[in-house]
C-alpha positions in Angstrom: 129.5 150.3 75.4 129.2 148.2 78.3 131.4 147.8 81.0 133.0 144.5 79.9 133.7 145.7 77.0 135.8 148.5 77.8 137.6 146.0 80.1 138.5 144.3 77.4 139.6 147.3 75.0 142.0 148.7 77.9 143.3 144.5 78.1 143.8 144.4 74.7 145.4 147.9 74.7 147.9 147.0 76.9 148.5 143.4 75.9 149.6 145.2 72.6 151.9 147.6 73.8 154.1 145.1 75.7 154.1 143.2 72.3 155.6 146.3 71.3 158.3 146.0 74.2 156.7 148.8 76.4 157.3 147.2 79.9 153.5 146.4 80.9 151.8 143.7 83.0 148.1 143.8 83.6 145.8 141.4 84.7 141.9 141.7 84.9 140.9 141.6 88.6 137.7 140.5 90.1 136.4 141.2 93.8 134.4 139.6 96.1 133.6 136.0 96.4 132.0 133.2 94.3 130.3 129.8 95.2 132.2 126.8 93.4 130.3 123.5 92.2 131.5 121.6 95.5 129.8 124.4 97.8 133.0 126.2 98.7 133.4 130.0 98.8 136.2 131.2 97.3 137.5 135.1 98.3 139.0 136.7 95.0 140.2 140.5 95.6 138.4 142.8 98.1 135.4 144.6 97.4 135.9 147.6 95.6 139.1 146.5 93.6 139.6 147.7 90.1 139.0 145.9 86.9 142.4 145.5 85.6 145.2 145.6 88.1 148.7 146.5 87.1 152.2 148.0 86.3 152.8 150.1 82.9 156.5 151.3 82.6 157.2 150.9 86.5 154.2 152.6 88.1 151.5 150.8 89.6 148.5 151.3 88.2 144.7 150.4 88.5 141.6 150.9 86.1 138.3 150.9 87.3 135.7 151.2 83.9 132.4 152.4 84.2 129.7 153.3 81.3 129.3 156.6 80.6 127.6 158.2 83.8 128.6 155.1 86.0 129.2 156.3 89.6 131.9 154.2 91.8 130.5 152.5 94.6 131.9 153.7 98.3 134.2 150.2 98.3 135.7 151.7 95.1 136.4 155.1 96.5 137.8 153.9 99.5 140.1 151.5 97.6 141.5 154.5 95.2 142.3 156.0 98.0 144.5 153.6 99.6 145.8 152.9 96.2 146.7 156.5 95.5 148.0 157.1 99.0 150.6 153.6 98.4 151.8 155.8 95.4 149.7 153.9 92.2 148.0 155.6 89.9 143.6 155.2 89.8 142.3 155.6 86.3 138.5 155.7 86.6 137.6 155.4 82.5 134.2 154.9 80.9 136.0 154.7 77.3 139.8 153.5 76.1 140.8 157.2 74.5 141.0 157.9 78.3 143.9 155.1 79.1 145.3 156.4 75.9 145.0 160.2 77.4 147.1 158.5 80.2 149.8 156.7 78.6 150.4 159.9 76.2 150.6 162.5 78.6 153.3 159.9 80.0 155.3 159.8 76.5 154.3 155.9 76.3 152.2 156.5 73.2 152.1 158.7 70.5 
C-alpha cells in the first residue's frame, strides 16, 4: 500500500466516525513549500509535519503514515517530539488497523 493511500484510509476513517457523532476533526497536512503558476513560493506547514493533523474526542492528535519499513526523516522526529512534549498524541502508522488500535484502546471504537 502506498503512502497516500493509507492517508486516505485514516481520512476516510475519521471522516466516518464524526458522521457517526464521535467529536473528530482532521485535516490532511502538507509541509514545505510549492512554486505557484505566477512564480511565488508559497510556505504550507514546516518540514517534518504529519500527514493528517488533528483532534479526535478532545486530544490533539497527529498521524504520520509510512509503508511498511518506512523510516521518519530527522524533521519528523523532531516535530513528534515537540508535538508529544505540547501534550498531542504522534501515531506513526504504516496501515489503518493501527489508528483503529488507537481509537479502541481509547473506548472510541469497538
Amino acid at each position: 500500500m502506498q503512502e497516500s493511500q493509507i492517508v486516505k484510509a485514516c481520512l476516510d476513517l475519521l471522516e466516518a466516525l464524526r458522521r457517526n457523532g464521535l467529536p473528530v476533526i482532521a485535516t490532511r497536512t502538507n509541509a514545505g513549500q510549492i512554486h505557484t503558476d505566477t512564480g511565488r513560493w508559497v510556505k504550507l506547514c514546516d518540514p517534518g509535519w504529519g500527514d493528517i493533523t488533528g483532534c479526535i474526542a478532545g486530544v490533539p492528535v497527529m498521524i504520520e503514515c509510512k509503508i511498511r519499513h518506512g523510516v521518519q526523516r530527522k524533521e519528523q522526529q523532531k516535530v513528534q517530539r515537540r508535538w508529544e512534549k505540547a501534550g498531542g498524541v504522534y501515531l506513526l502508522v504504516s496501515e489503518l488497523s493501527m489508528v483503529r488500535e488507537f481509537l479502541r484502546a481509547r473506548g472510541l471504537l469497538k
